[in-house]
C-alpha positions as a Markdown table, in Angstrom:
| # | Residue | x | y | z |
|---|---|---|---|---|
| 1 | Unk | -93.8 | 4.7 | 26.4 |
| 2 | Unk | -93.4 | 1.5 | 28.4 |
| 3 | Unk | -92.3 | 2.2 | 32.3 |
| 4 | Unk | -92.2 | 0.3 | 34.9 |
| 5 | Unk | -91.3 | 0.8 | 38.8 |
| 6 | Unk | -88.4 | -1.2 | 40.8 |
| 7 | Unk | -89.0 | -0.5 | 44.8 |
| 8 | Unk | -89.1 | -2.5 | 47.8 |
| 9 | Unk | -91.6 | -0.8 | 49.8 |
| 10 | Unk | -95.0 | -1.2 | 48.2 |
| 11 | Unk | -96.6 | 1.5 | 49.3 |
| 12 | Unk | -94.0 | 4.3 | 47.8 |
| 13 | Unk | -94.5 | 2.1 | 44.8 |
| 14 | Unk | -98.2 | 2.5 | 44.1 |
| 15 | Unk | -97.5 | 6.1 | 45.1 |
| 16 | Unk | -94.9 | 7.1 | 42.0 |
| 17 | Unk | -97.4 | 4.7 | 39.9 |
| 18 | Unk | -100.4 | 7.0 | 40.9 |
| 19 | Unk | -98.2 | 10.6 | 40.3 |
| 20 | Unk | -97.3 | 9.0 | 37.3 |
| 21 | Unk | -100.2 | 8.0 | 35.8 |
| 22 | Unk | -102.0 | 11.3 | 36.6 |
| 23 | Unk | -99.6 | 12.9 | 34.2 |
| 24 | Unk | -100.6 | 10.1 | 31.5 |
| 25 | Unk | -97.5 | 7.4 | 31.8 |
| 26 | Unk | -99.1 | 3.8 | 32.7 |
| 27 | Unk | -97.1 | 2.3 | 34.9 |
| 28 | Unk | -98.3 | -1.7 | 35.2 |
| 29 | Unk | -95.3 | -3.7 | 36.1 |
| 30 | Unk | -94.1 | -3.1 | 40.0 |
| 31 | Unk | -91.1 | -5.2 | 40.6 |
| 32 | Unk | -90.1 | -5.7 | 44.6 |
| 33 | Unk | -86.3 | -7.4 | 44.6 |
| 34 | Unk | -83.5 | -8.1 | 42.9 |
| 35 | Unk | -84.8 | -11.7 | 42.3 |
| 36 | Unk | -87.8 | -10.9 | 41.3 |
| 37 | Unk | -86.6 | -7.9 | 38.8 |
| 38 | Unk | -83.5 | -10.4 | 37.3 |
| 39 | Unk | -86.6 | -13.4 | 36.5 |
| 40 | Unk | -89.1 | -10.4 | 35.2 |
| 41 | Unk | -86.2 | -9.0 | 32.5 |
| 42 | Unk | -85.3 | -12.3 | 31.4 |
| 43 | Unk | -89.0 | -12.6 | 30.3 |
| 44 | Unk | -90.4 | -9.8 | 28.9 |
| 45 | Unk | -89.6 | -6.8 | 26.7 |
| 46 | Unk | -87.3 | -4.1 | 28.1 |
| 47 | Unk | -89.0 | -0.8 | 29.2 |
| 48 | Unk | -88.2 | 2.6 | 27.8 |
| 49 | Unk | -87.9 | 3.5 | 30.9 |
| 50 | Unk | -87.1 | 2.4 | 34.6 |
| 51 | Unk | -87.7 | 4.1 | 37.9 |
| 52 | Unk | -85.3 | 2.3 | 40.2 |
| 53 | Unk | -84.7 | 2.3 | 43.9 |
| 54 | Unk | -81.1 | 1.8 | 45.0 |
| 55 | Unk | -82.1 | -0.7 | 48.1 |
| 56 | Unk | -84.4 | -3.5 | 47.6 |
| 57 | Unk | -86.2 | -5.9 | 50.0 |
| 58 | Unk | -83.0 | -8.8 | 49.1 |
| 59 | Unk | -80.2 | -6.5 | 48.2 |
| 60 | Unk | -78.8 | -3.4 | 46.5 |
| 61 | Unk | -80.4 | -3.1 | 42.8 |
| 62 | Unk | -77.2 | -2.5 | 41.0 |
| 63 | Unk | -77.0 | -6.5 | 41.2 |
| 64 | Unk | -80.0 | -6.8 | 39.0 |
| 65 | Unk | -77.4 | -5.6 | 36.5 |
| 66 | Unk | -74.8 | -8.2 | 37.1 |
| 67 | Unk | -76.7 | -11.0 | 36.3 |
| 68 | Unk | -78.9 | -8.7 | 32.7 |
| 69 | Unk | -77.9 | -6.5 | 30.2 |
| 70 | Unk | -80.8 | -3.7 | 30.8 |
| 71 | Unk | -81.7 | -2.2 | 27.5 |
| 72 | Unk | -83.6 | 0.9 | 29.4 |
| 73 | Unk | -83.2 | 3.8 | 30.5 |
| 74 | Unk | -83.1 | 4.9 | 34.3 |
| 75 | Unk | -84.4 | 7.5 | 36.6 |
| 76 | Unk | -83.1 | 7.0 | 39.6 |
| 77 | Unk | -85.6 | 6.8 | 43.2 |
| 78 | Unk | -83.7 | 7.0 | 46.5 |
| 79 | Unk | -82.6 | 8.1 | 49.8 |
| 80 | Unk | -78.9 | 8.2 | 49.6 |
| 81 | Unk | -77.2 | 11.6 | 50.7 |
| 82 | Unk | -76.6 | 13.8 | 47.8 |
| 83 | Unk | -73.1 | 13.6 | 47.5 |
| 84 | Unk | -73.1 | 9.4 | 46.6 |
| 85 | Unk | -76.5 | 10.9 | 44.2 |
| 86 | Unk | -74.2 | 13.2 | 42.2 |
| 87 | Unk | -71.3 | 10.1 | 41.3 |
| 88 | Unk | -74.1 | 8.9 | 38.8 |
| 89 | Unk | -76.3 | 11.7 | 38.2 |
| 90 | Unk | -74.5 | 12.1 | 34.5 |
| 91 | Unk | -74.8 | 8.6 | 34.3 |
| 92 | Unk | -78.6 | 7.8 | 34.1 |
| 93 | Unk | -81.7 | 10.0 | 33.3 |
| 94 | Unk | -81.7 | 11.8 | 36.7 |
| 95 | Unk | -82.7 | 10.9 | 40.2 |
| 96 | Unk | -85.7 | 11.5 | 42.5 |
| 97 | Unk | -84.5 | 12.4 | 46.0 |
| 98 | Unk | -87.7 | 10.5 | 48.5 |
| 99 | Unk | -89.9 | 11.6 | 49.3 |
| 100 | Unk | -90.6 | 12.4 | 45.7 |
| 101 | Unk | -91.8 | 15.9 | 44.7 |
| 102 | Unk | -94.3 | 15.5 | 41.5 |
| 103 | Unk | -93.0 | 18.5 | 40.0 |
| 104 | Unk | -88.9 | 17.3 | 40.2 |
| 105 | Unk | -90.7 | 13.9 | 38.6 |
| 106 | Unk | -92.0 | 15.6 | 35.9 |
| 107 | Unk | -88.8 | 17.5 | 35.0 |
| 108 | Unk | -87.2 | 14.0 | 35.1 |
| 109 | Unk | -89.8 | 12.5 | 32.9 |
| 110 | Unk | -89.5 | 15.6 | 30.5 |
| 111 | Unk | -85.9 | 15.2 | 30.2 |
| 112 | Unk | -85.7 | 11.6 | 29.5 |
| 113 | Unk | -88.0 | 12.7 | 26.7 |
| 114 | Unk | -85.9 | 15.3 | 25.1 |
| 115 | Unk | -83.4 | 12.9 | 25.4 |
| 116 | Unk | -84.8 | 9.5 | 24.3 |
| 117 | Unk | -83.4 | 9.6 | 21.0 |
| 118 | Unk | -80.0 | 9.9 | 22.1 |
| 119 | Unk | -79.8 | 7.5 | 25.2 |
| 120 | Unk | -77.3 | 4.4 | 24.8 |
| 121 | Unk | -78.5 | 1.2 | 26.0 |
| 122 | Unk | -77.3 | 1.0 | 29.5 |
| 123 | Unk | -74.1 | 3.0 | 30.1 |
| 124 | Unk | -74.0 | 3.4 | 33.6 |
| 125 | Unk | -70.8 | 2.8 | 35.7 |
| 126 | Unk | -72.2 | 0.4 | 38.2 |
| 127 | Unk | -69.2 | -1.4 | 39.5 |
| 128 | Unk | -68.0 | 2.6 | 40.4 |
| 129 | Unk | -71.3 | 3.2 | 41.8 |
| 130 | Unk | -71.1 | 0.1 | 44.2 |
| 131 | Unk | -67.6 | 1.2 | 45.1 |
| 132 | Unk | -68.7 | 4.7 | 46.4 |
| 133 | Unk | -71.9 | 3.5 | 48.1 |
| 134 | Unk | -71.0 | 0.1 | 49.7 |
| 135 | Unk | -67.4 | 0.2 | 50.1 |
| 136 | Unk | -66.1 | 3.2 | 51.9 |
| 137 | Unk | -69.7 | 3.8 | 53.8 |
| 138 | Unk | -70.3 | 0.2 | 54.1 |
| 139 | Unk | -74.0 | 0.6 | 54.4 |
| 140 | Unk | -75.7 | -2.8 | 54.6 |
| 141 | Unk | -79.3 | -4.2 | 53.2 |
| 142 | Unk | -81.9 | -2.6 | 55.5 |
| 143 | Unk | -83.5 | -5.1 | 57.7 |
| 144 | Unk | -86.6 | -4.3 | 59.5 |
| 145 | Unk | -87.9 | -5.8 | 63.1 |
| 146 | Unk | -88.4 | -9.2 | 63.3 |
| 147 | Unk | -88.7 | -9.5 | 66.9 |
| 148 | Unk | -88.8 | -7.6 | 70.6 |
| 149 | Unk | -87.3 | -9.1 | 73.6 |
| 150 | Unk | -89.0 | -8.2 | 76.7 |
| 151 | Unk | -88.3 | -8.8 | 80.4 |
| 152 | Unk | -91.3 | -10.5 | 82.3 |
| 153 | Unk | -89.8 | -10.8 | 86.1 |
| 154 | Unk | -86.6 | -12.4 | 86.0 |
| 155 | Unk | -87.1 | -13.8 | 82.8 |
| 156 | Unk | -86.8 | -12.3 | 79.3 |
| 157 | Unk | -89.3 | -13.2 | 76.6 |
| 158 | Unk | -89.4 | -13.4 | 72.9 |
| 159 | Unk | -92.3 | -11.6 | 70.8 |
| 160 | Unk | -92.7 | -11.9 | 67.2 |
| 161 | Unk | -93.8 | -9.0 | 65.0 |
| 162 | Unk | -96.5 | -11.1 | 63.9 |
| 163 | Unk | -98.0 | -11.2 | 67.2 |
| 164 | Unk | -98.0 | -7.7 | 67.6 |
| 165 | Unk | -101.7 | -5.6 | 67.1 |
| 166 | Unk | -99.8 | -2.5 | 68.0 |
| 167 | Unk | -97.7 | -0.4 | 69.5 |
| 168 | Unk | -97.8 | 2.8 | 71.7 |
| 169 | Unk | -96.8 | 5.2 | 74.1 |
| 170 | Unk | -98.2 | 6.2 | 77.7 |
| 171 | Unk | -97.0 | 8.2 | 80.8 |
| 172 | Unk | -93.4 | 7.9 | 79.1 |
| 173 | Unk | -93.6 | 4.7 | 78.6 |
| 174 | Unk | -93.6 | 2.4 | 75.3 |
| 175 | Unk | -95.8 | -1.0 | 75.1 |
| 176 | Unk | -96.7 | -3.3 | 73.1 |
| 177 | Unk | -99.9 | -5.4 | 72.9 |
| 178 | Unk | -100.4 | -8.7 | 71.3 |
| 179 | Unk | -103.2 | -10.9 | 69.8 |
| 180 | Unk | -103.3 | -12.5 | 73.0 |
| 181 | Unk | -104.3 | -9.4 | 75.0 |
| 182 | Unk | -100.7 | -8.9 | 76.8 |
| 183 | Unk | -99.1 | -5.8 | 77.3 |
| 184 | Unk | -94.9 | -5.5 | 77.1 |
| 185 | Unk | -93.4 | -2.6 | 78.5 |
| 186 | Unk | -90.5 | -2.1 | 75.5 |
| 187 | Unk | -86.8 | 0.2 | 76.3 |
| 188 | Unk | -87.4 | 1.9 | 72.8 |
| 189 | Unk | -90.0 | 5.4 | 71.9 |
| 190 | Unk | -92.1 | 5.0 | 68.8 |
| 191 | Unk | -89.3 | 7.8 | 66.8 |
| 192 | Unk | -86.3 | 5.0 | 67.6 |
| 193 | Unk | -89.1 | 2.4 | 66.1 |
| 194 | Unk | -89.7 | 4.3 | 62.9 |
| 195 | Unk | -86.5 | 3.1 | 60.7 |
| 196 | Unk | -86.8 | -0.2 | 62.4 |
| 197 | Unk | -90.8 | -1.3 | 61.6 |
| 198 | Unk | -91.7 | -3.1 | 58.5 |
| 199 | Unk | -93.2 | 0.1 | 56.4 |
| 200 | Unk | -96.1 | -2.2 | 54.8 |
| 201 | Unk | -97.1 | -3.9 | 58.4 |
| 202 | Unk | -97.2 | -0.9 | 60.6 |
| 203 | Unk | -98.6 | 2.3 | 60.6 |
| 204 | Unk | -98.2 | 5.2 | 63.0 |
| 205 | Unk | -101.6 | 6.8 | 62.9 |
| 206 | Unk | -101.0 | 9.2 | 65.6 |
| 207 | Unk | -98.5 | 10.6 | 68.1 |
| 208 | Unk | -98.8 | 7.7 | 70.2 |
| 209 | Unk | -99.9 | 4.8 | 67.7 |
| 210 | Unk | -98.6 | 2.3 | 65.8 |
| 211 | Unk | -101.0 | -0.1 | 64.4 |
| 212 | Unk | -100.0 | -3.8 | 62.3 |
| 213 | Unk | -102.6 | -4.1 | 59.4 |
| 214 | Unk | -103.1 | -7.2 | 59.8 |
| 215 | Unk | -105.2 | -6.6 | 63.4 |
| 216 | Unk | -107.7 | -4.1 | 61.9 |
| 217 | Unk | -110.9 | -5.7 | 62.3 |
| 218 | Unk | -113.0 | -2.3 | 61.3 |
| 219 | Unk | -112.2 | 1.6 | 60.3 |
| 220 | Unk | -115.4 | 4.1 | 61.8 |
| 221 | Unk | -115.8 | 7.9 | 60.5 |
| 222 | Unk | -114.9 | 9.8 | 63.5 |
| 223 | Unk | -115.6 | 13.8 | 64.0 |
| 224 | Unk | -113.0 | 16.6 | 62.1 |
| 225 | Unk | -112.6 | 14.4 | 59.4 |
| 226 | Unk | -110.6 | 11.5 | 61.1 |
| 227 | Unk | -111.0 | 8.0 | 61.3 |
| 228 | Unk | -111.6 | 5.3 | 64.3 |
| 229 | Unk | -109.8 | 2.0 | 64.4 |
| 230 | Unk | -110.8 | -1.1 | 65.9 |
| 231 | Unk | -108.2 | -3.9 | 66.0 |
| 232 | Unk | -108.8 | -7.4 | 67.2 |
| 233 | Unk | -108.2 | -7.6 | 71.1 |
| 234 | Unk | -107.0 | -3.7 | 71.7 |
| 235 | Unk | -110.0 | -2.0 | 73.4 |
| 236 | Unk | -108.0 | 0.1 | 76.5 |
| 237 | Unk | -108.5 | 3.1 | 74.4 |
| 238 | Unk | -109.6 | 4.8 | 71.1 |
| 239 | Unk | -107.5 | 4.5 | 68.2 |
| 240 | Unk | -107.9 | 7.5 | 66.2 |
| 241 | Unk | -106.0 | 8.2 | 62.4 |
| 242 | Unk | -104.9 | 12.0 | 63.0 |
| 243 | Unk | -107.0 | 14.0 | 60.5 |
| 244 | Unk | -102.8 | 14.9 | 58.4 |
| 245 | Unk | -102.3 | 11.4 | 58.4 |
| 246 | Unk | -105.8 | 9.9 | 56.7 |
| 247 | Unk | -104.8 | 10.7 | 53.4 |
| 248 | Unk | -101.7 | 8.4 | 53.4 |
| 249 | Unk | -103.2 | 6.1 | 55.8 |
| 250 | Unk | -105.7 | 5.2 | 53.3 |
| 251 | Unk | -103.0 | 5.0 | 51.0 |
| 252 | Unk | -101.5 | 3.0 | 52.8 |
| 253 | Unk | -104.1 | 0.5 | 53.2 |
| 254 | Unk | -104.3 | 0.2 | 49.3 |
């Protein structure tokens, strides 16, 4: 059986590749966008079988479909409420509510099985889909962070994400610190940031922490089974991985 993956966020991708292949389905191709999925399709063999994410890094994936005739089978991976879930849940294999359950996926695996022999080529509604999800909600392509603006005295100053080694709270406060060794006192707490950081640059590691992986200069084993991180420039105070979160941390660094 020949599967592949469809999801933005790399990290929940290599996720559902590693709960799939523990029950013995390879999953090699990971596609990332709508771009990417349309040029990928027009080259290779179709799948048997598709696990699909509704919103992609460049747009929503029923566009993939406007542009090729899938001949695959779908299971469905995504966060939309269950009432826009069950419009299409006839329609395809079955969906995967996030975060996904491995026992839910195997039921959803197990049915498209039973059911391989009798699945058409492709005979989902999209253009009823769209309707329902984009029209009357009018949700719009997830965009994550690309800046902060801060106030330094009278003036207000542009940051980029990029220049960010991490983010955190203190005495009710939330800052940011950059590769130039600059704190920036910031309006928002690190629970308003979590929709709004890219997912595959930042990490919240603790209660207080956010770190960008692109400022870890070295991980340390630290006591109860947790780790130490030292960034770049950030040296005001230990960073420690909560012991619940090194598991998908190191995940997350994969």
């Amino acid at each position: 059986m020949r599967v592949i993956i469809i999801e933005d966020e790399k990290p929940s991708a290599r996720r559902l590749q590693r709960m799939l292949d523990k029950i013995g389905i390879q999953a090699e191709t990971m596609l990332h966008s709508v771009e990417e999925s349309v040029a990928w399709f027009l080259e290779n063999e179709h799948p048997d079988l598709i696990f699909l994410d509704i919103q992609l890094s460049d747009g929503l994936s029923f566009e993939i479909f406007d542009l090729v005739q899938v001949k695959s089978a779908i299971i469905f991976t995504t966060a939309y409420d269950e009432y826009a879930l069950k419009a299409f849940k006839l329609n395809s294999v079955d969906y995967l509510l996030k975060p996904i359950d491995t026992e839910e996926m195997e039921q959803a695996v197990q049915k498209f099985k039973l059911n391989q022999k009798v699945i058409q080529p492709i005979a989902l509604n999209f253009d009823d889909i769209k309707k329902l999800l984009v029209n009357p909600i009018e949700r719009e392509q997830k965009e994550y962070k690309k800046r902060f603006s801060v106030k330094v005295g009278q003036h207000l100053k542009l940051i980029s994400i990029e220049e960010i080694e991490c983010i955190y709270s203190e005495n009710k406060g939330t800052y940011l610190y950059t590769i130039d060794g600059r704190n920036y006192l910031i309006d928002q707490t690190l629970e308003q940031l979590e929709e709004e950081l890219q997912p595959e640059l930042f990490f919240r590691v603790n209660r207080t922490f956010y770190v960008n992986i692109n400022a870890i200069k070295d991980m340390v084993s630290y006591t109860n089974s947790r780790l130490q991180i030292k960034l770049l420039s950030y040296k005001e105070q230990e960073v420690i991985v909560a012991r619940e979160r090194v598991k998908e941390f190191k995940n997350w660094l994969e």
